[in-house]
C-alpha positions in Angstrom: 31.6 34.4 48.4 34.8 36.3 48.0 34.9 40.4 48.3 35.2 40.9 44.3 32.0 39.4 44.2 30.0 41.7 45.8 30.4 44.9 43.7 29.7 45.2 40.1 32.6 45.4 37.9 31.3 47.8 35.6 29.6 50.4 37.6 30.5 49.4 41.0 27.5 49.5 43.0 27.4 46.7 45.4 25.3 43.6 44.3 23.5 41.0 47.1 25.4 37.7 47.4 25.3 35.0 44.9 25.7 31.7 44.8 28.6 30.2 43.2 27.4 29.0 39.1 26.4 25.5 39.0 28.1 23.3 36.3 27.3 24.5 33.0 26.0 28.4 33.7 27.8 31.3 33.2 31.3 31.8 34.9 32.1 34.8 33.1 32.1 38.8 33.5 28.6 39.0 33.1 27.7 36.4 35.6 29.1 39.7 38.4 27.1 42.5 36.7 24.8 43.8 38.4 20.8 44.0 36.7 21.0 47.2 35.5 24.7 46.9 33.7 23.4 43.3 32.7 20.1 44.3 31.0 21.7 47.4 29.1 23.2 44.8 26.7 21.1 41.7 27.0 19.0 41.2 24.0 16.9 38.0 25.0 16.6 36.9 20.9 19.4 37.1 18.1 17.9 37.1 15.1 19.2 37.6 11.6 18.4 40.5 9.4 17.1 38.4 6.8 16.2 34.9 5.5 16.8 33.7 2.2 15.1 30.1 1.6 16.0 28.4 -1.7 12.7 25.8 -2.2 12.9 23.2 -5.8 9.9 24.4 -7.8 9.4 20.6 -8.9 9.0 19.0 -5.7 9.5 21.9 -3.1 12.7 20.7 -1.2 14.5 23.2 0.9 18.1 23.9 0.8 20.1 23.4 4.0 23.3 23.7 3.5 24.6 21.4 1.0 21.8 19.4 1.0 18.2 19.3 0.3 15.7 18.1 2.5 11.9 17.2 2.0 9.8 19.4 4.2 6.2 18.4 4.0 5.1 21.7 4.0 1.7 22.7 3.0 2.5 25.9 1.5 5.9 28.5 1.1 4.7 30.1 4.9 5.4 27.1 6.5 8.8 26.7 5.3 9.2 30.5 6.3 7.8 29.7 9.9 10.5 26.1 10.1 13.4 28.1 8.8 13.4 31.5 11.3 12.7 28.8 13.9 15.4 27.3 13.1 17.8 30.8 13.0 16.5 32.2 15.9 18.0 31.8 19.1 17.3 32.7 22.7 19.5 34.1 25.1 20.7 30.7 27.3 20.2 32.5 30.8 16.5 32.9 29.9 14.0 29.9 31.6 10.2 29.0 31.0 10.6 30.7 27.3 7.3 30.9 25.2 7.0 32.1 21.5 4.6 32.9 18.5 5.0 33.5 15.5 2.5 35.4 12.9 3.9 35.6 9.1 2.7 38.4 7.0 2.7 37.5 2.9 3.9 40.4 1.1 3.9 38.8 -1.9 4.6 35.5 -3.3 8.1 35.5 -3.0 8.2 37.4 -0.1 6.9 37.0 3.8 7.7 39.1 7.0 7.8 37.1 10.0 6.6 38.2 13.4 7.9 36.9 16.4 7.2 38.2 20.5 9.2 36.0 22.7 9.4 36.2 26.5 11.2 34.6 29.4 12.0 34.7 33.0 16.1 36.0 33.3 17.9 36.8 37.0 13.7 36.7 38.1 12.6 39.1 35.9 10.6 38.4 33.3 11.9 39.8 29.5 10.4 39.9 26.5 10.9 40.9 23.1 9.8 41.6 19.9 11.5 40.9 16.2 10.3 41.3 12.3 12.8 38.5 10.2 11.9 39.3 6.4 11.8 36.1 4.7 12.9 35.7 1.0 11.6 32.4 -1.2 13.9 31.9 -3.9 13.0 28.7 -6.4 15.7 26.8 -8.2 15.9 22.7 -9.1 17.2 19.9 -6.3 19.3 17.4 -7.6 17.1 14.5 -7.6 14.3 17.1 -10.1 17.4 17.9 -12.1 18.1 14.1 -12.6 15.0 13.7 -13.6 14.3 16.1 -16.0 17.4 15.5 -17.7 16.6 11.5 -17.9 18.7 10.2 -15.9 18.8 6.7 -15.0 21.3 3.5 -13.8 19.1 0.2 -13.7 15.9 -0.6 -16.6 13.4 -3.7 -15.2 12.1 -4.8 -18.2 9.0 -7.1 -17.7 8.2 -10.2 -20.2 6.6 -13.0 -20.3 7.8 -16.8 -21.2 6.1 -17.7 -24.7 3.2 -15.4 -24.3 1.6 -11.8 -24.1 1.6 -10.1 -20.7 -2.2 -9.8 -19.6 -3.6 -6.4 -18.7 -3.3 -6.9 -14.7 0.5 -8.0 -14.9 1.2 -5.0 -16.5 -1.1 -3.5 -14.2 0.7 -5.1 -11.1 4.1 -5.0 -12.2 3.9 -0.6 -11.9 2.1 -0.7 -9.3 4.9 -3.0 -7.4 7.4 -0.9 -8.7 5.7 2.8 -7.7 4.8 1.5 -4.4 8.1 0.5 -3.8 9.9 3.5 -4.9 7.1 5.9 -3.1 7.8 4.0 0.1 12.0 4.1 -0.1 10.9 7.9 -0.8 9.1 8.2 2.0 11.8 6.6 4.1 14.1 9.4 3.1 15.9 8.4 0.1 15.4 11.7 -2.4 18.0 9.5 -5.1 15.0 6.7 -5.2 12.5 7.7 -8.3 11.4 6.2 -11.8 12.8 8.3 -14.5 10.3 6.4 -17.1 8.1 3.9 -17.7 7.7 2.7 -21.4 5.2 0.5 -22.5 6.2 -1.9 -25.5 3.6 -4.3 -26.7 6.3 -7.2 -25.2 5.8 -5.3 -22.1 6.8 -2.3 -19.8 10.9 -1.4 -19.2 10.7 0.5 -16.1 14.0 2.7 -15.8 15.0 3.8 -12.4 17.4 5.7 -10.4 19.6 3.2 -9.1 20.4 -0.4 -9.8 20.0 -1.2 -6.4 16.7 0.2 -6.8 16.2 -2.2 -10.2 17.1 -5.0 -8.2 14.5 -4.9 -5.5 11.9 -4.0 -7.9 12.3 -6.9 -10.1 12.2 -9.0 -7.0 9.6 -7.8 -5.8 7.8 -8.2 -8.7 9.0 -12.2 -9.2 7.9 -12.8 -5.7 4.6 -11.5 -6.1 3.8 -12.6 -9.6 6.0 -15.6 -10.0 8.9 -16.3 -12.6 12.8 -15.0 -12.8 15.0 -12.4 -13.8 18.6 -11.9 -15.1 21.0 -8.7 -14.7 22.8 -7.6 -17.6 25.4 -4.5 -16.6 26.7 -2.4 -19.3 29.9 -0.2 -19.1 28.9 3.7 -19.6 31.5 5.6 -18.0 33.6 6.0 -15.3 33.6 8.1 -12.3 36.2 10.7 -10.6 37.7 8.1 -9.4 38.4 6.1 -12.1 35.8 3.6 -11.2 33.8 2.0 -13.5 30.2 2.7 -13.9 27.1 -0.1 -14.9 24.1 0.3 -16.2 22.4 -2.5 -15.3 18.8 -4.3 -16.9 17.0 -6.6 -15.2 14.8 -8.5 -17.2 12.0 -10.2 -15.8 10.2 -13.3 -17.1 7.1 -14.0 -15.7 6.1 -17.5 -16.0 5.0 -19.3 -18.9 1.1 -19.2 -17.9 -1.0 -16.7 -16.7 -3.8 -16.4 -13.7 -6.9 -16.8 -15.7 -5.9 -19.4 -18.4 -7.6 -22.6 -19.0 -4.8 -24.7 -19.8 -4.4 -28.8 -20.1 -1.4 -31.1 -18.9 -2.2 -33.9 -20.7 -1.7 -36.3 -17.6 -5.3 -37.6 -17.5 -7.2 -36.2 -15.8 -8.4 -33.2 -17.8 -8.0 -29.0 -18.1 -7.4 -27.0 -15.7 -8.1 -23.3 -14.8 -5.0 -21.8 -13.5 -5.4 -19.7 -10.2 -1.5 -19.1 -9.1 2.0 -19.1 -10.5 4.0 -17.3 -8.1 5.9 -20.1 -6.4 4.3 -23.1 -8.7 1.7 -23.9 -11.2 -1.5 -23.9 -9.4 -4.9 -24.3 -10.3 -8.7 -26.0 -10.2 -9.4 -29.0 -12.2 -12.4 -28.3 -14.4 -13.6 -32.2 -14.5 -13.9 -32.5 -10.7 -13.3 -29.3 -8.8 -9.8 -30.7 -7.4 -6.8 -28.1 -6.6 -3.6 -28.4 -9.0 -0.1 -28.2 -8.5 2.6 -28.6 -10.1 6.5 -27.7 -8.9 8.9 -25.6 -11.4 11.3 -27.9 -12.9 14.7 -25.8 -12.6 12.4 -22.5 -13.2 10.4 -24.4 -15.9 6.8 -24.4 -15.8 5.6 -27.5 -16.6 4.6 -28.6 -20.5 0.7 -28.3 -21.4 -1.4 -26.9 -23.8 -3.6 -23.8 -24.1 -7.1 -24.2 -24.2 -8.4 -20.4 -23.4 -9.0 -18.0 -20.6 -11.6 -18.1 -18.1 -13.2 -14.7 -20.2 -13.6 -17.5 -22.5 -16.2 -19.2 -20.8 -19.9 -17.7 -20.6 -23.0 -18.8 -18.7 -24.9 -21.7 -19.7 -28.4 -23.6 -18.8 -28.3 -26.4 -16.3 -30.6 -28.7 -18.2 -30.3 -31.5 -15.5 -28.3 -32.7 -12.6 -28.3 -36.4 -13.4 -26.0 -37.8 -10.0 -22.9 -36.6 -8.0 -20.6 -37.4 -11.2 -22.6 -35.7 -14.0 -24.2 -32.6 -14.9 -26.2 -31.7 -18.4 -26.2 -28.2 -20.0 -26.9 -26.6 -22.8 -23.4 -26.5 -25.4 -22.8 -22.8 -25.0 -21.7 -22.5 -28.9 -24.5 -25.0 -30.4 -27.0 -24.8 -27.5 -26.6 -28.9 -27.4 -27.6 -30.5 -24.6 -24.3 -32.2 -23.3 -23.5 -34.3 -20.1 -20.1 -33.5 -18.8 -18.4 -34.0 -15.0 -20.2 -32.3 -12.3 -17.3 -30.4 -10.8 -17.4 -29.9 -7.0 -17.6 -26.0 -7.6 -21.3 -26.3 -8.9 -23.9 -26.1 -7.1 -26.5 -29.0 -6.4 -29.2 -26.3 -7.0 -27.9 -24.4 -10.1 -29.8 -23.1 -12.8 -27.0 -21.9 -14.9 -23.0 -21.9 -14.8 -20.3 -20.7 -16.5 -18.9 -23.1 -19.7 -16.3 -22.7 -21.8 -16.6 -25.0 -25.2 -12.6 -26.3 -27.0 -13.0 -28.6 -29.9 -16.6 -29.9 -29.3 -15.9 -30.5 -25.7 -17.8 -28.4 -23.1 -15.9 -27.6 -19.6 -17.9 -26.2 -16.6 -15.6 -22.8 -15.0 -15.5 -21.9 -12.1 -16.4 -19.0 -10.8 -13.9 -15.9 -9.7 -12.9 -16.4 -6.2 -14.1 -20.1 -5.7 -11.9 -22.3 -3.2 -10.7 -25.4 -5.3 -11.4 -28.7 -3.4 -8.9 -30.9 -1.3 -5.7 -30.8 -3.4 -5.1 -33.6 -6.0 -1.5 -35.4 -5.9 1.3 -33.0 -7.4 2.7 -33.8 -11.2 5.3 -35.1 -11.1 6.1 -33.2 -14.8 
């Protein structure tokens, strides 16, 4: 240690021998003070006089800087409590530092925070006690600002080929599109939202924040409930940098038969109840039980006729299991006894099933959530 070291440069009473500052402590005058000449400036916290946190009344963002950030904050205290936390700072020579913090609501705009601190500095231990008032001022975040003034870039509109959307498409189709959007939310995009969703009686057009956001809804909801979709952008303006701007809809057609419908492909061997469409037609052959499938031609379902819907179908009487091929039940519409296929979906045992009649002829259905047997050969249609 050198001489200058061993007298305090402010007062000049000798101070015991110190070890030279390790990399990254403090070098400077204070470093050679004494205690007493040290601690009659330290202040172990710097705090401001005052806090004033700007919080969006529609979804309660907080303003930092020139941004706004989701919190997750229960209530207006514990965005108080984050942002002093986050203002407050502790002198750097203090070690094993503990804090509380105990807010006082004044009112609802306004809450005094308490804070004690203490810490161990040159061995001694410090602490220290500081009231930050803490103003809540509301205003509107961007992304509730977009959306109260309507603002959208990409529409999904969602149809269906040659028919009516059924209730749980439409159903589905939101719920795709909200789950998805909730979850880019969640991941921290505040520019992902759905600015409205109109129903039609074609079917809902979802309109949406971004058209990147358009896109992966509408594929989302093609992968999960089968069919296509095209883009088609439109020119709205241009932006500061002279770069164009596109609205863009993405309309969706779902395939050309539904979940649920009884239709017939005329290839034989009878109706069938269709169970999937996502990727192809798929479904249970009424006369026998047999799975169904048939591939997309170029998108295309393949060509058959409507029969019904499996709501179509209501219980009937098993009059008589007459062998492994037929069955006899009572005509649900003339209360006939008919003999029909005995489907591998019915029961040995049965006393009723479910039947659905189309032009005199009685098919047995299925019912919800019954395994098709071992698939029959694909159409080649």
């Amino acid at each position: 240690m050198s001489e200058s070291r061993e007298f305090c440069p402010r007062c000049g009473d000798p101070v015991p021998e110190r070890r030279d500052p390790l990399p990254g402590e403090p070098r400077g005058r204070d470093a050679l003070l004494c205690d007493d000449c040290y601690f009659e400036d330290f202040d172990l916290v710097d705090a401001p006089d005052r806090i004033e946190v700007l919080v969006c009344s529609g979804c309660g963002a907080v303003r930092r800087g020139e941004s706004w950030r989701d919190v997750g904050a229960r209530d207006y205290t514990d965005v108080a409590v984050d942002e002093v936390a986050e203002a407050l700072g502790v002198h750097v020579d203090a070690a094993d530092v503990e804090w509380g913090v105990e807010p006082e609501q004044v009112d609802e705009n306004n809450v005094r925070m308490h804070c004690r601190f203490s810490g161990v500095v040159r061995g001694t231990l410090r602490s220290a006690e500081v009231t930050v008032p803490v103003k809540i001022s509301r205003g509107t975040c961007d992304r509730c600002g977009r959306i109260a003034g309507g603002y959208y870039a990409g529409i999904v509109q969602v149809r269906a080929d040659e028919r009516d959307l059924t209730p749980a498409e439409r159903a589905e189709a939101l719920d795709i599109a909200e789950t998805y959007v909730a979850d880019q939310e969640a991941d921290g995009d505040r520019e992902a939202f759905i600015t409205e969703v109109k129903e039609t009686d074609d079917g809902p057009n979802i309109k949406l924040s971004s058209n990147r956001l358009a896109q992966n809804v509408a594929t989302r909801i093609t992968e999960s409930l089968g069919g296509s979709f095209e883009s088609y952008p439109t020119l709205v303006t241009e932006d500061g940098d002279g770069n164009e701007v596109y609205r863009v809809t993405f309309a969706v057609r779902l395939p050309k038969y539904a979940e649920g419908e009884i239709v017939d492909p005329e290839d034989g061997d009878g109706p069938v109840l269709v169970t999937g469409v996502s990727d192809r037609l798929r479904g249970v052959r009424l006369a026998s039980g047999a799975a169904y499938a048939s591939a997309f031609a170029d998108g295309e379902a393949p060509e058959a006729t409507r029969l019904g819907t499996r709501d179509d179908a209501a219980e009937t009487t098993v009059v008589t299991v007459e062998d492994e091929n037929a069955i006899q039940v009572l005509d649900p519409v003339t209360y006939e006894a008919k003999t029909v296929p005995n489907p591998a979906f019915v029961d040995d045992d049965a006393d009723a099933v479910l039947a659905f009649e189309h032009g005199g002829d009685v098919h047995l259905v299925p019912e919800e959530g019954t395994e098709p047997a071992a698939e029959s050969a694909p159409s080649r249609d």
